[in-house]
C-alpha positions as CSV (number, residue, x, y, z in Angstrom):
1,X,53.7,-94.8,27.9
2,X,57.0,-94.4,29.8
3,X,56.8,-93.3,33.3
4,X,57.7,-89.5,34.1
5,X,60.9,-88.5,35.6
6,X,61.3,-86.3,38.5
7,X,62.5,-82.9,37.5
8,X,66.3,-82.7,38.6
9,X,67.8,-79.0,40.6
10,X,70.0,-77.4,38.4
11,X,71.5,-74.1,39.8
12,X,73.0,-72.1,36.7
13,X,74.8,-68.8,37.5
14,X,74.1,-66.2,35.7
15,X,78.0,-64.7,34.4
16,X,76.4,-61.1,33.6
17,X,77.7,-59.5,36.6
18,X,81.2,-61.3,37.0
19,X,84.6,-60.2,36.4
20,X,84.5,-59.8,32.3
21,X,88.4,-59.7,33.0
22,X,88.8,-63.0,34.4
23,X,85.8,-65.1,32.8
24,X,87.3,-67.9,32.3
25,X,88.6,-68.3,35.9
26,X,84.8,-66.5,37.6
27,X,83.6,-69.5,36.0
28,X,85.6,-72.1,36.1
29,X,85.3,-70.9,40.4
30,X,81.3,-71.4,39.9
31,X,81.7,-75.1,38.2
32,X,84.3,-75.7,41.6
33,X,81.6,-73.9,43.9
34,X,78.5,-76.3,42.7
35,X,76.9,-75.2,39.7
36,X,75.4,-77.6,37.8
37,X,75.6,-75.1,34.7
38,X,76.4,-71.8,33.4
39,X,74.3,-69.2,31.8
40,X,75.0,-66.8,29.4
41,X,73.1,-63.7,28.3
42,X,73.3,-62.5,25.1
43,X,72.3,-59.4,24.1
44,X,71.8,-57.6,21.0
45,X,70.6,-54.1,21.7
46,X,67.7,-54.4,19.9
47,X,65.4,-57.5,21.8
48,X,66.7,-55.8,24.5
49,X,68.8,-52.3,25.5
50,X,71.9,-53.8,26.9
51,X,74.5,-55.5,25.0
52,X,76.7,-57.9,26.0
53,X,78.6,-60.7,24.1
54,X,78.7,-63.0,21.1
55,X,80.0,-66.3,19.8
56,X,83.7,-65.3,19.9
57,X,83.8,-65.2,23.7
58,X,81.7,-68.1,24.0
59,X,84.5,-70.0,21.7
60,X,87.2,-68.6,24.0
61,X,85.2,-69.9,27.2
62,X,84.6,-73.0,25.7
63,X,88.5,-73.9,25.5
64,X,89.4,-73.0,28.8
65,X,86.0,-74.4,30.6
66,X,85.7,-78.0,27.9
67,X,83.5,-79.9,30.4
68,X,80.5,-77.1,31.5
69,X,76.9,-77.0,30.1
70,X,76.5,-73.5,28.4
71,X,72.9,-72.4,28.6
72,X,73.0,-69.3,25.8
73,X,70.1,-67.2,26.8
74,X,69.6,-65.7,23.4
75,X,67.8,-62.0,24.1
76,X,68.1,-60.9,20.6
77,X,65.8,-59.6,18.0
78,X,66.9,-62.0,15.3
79,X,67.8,-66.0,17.0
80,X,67.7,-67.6,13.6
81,X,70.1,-65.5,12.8
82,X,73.1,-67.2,15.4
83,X,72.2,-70.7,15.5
84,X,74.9,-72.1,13.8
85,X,77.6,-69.7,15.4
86,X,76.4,-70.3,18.9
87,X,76.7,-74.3,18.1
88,X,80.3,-73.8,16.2
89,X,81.5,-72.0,19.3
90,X,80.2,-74.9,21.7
91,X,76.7,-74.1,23.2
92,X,75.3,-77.4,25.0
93,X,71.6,-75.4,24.7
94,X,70.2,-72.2,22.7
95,X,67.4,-70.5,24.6
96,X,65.7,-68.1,22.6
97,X,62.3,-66.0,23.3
98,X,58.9,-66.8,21.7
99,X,58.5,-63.0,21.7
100,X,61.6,-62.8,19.0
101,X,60.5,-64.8,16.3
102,X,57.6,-65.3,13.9
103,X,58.1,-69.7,13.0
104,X,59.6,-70.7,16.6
105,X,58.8,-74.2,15.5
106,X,61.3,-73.9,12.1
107,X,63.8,-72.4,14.8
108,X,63.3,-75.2,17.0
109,X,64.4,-77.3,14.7
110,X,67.4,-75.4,13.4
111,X,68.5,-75.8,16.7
112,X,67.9,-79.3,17.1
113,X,69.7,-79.7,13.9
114,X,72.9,-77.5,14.7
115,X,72.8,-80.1,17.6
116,X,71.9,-78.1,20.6
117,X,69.1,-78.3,23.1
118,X,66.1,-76.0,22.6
119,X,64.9,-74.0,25.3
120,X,61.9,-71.1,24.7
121,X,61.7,-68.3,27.0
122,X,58.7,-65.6,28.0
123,X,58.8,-62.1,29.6
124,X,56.7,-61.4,32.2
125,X,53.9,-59.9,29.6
126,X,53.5,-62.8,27.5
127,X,50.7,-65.0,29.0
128,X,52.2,-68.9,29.4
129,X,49.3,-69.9,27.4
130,X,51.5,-68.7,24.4
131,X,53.9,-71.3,24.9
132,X,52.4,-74.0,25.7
133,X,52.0,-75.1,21.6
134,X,55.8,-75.3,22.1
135,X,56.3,-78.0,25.3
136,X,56.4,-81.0,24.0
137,X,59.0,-80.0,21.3
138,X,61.7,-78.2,23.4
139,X,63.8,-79.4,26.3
140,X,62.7,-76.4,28.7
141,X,60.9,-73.4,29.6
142,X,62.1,-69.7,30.7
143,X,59.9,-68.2,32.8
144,X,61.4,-64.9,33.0
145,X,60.7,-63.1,36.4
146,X,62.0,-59.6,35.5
147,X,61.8,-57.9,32.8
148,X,65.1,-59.1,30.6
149,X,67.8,-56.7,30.0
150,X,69.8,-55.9,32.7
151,X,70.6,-57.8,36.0
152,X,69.9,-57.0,39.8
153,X,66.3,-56.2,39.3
154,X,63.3,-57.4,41.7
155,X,62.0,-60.7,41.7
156,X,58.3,-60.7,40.2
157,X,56.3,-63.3,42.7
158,X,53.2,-62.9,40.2
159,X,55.3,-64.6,37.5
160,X,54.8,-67.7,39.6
161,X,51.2,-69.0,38.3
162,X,52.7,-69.6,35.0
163,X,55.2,-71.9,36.6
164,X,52.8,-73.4,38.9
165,X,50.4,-74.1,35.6
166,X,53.6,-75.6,33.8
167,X,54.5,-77.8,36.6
168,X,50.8,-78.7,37.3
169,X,50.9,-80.0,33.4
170,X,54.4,-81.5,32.5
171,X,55.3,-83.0,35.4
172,X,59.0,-83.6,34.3
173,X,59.4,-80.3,32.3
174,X,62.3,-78.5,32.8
175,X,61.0,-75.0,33.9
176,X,63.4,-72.6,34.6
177,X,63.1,-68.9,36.5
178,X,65.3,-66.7,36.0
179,X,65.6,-62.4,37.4
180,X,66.0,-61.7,41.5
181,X,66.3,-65.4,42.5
182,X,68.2,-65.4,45.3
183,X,67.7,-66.9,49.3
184,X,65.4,-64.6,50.0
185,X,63.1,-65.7,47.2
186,X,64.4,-69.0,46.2
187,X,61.6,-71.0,48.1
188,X,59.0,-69.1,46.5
189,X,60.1,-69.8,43.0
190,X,60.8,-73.8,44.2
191,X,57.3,-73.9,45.8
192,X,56.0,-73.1,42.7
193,X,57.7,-75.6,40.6
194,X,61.0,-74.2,39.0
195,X,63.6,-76.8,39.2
196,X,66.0,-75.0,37.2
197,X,67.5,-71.6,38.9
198,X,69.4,-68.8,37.3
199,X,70.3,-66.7,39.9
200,X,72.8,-63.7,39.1
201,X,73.6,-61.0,41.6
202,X,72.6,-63.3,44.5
203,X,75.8,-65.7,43.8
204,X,78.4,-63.2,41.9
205,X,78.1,-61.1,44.4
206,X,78.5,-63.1,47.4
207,X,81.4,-63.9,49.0
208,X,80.5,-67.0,49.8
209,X,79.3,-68.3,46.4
210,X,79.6,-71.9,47.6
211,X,77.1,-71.4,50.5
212,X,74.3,-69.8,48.7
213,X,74.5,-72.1,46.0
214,X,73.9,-74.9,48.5
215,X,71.6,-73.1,49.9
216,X,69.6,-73.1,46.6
217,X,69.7,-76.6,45.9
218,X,68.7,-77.6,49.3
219,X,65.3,-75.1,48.8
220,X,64.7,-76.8,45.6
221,X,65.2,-80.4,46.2
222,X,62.7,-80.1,49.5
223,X,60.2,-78.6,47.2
224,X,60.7,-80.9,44.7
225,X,60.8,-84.0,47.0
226,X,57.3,-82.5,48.6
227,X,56.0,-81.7,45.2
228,X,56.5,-85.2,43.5
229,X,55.0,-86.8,46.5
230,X,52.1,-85.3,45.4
231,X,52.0,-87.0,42.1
């Protein structure tokens, strides 16, 4: 059996909130700030109430940003449905929500096929027991710690059990958290076991986007250094 790799920090920006003006250049400042990837919500109106963008702007980005890993958080009532789009258009990974579909393993593979990383995602009412079928066959898990929709809401701390029972189980899982991660609740979400952090508000809004990016990685690389000690 090959030995298990230590889960790596990946800090990944959340562009809801940024300058829809300028995208190109809010993210191409986030790649130059530290950010180890980008992700971007899509929304249908349906999965969820907001609505944001499609494949299109994802091809634009894609041209002007070639080298960055997009992380397509798909909130959408139908994921089958964009697959192939969100892969023609340059998506590195399609995360889509177990609540969404009825054969997430067929749409696992789709997505494997169309050449992209699979990542599932949970809302905060779907037990992690759900997902755990799922683990072994996708690259990573969202735990969501809001409800999804809309950004700036409250971090939910009683998310973090899932995350904890993920990261007690797959030691080298990807697991990421994502809703209200910011300094003040970064270690918490770490602690816990989340190694990949989608933090919106807390970085867009900052004037200092550098610094609390930084300050991110270093929360989650202690936890994951004390973690993995453990092991």
């Amino acid at each position: 059996m090959a030995a298990k790799c230590c889960p790596k920090c990946k800090i990944g920006p959340s562009i809801l909130n940024a300058d829809l003006s300028s995208l190109a250049d809010e993210c191409q400042k986030l790649i130059d700030c530290g950010a180890d990837y980008l992700h971007l919500d899509v929304m249908d109106g349906h999965f969820v109430p907001n609505l944001t963008f499609g494949a299109p702007l994802v091809k634009c980005l894609r041209k002007k940003i070639p080298n960055a890993f997009f992380d397509m958080h798909m909130m959408v009532a139908k994921p089958e449905q964009w697959v192939n789009d969100m892969a023609d258009a340059g998506a590195d990974q399609y995360t889509f929500h177990l609540e969404a579909t009825d054969e997430p393993l067929e749409l696992i593979q789709t997505i494997k096929d169309a050449g992209m990383k699979v990542g599932i995602g949970i809302k905060p009412g779907t037990p992690v027991k759900d997902v755990l079928p799922f683990v072994e066959v996708v690259d990573m898990v969202l735990i969501m710690t809001v409800e999804p929709g809309f950004g700036g809401q409250k971090f939910m701390a009683d998310m973090m059990p899932k995350v904890k029972h993920l990261r007690n189980t797959y030691k080298s899982l990807d697991i990421e958290v994502d809703g209200g991660v910011g300094a003040s609740t970064i270690d918490t979400a770490a602690e816990a076991g989340a190694n990949m952090i989608v933090s919106g508000s807390a970085i867009i809004s900052n004037k200092e986007p550098q610094q609390i990016i930084s300050t991110l990685k270093k929360s989650v690389n202690k936890w994951i250094n004390i973690n993995w000690s453990k092991t």
